[in-house]
C-alpha positions in Angstrom: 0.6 31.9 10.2 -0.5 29.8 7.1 -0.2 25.7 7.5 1.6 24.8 4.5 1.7 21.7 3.4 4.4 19.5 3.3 4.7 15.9 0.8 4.5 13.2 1.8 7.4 11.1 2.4 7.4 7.4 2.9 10.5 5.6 3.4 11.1 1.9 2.8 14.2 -0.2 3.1 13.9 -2.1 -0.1 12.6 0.4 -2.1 9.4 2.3 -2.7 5.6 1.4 -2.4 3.8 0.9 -5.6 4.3 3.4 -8.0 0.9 4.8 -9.0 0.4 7.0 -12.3 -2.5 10.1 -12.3 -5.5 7.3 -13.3 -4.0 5.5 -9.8 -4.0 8.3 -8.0 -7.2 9.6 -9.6 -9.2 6.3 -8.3 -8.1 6.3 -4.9 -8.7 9.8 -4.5 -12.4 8.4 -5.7 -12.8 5.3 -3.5 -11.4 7.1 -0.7 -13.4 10.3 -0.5 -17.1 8.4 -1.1 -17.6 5.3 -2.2 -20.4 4.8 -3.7 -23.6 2.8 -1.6 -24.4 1.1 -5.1 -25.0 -2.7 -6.1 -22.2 -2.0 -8.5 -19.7 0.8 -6.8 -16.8 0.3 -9.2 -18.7 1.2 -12.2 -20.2 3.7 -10.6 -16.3 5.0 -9.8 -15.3 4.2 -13.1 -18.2 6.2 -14.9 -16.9 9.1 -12.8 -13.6 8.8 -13.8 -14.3 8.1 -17.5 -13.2 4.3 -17.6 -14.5 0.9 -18.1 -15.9 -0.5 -15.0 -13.2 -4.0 -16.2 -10.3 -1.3 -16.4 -11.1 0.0 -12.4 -11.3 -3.5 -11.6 -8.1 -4.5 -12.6 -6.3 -1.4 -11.3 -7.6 -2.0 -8.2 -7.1 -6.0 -8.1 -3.5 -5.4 -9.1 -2.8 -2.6 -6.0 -4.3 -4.9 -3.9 -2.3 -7.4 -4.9 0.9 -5.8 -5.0 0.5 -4.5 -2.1 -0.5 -7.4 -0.2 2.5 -8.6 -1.1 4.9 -5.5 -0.1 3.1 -5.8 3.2 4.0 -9.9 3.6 7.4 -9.2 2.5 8.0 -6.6 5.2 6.3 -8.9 7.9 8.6 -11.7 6.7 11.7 -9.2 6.9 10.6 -8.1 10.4 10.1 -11.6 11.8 13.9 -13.0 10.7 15.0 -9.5 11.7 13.0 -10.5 15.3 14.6 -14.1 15.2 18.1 -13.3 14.1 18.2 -10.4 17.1 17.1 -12.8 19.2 19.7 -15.8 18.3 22.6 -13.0 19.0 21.5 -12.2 22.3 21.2 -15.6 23.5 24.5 -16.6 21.9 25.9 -13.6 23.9 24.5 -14.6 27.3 26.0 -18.3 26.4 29.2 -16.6 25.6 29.6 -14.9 29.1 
């Protein structure tokens, strides 16, 4: 029997994950598969995807930074989800 392959599906309460575009999806594919051992791997990653080395930068700086902060907003969510679960059990076991 042939594997097929199914898509990926990520689910997030709030919303989705930063939405990428092909040049995105096109540079992670690239930084993910081999990164280049070089004293200057972006450019080296940008010449292969036909960019300026200042244009792979700033894709990259601004995933990083978005996602950062997807990834501290969920940890903040989880936390007051932690704390307010805990405030209703002990105001139940006061209650009883």
């Amino acid at each position: 029997m042939a594997h097929v392959a199914r898509p990926k599906v990520r689910s997030r309460k709030d919303g989705a994950a930063v939405p990428l575009d092909e040049t995105d999806k096109q540079l992670l594919n690239l930084m993910q598969g081999s990164f280049p051992l070089d004293p200057r791997p972006f450019a080296a990653i940008a010449g292969l995807a036909g960019l300026a080395e200042e244009e792979v930068l700033g894709r990259v700086a601004y995933l990083l930074d978005k996602r950062y902060h997807l990834l501290a907003l969920d940890e903040d969510r989880e936390e007051r989800e932690v704390e307010q679960a805990i405030a209703e059990r002990v105001g139940a076991v006061g209650a009883s």
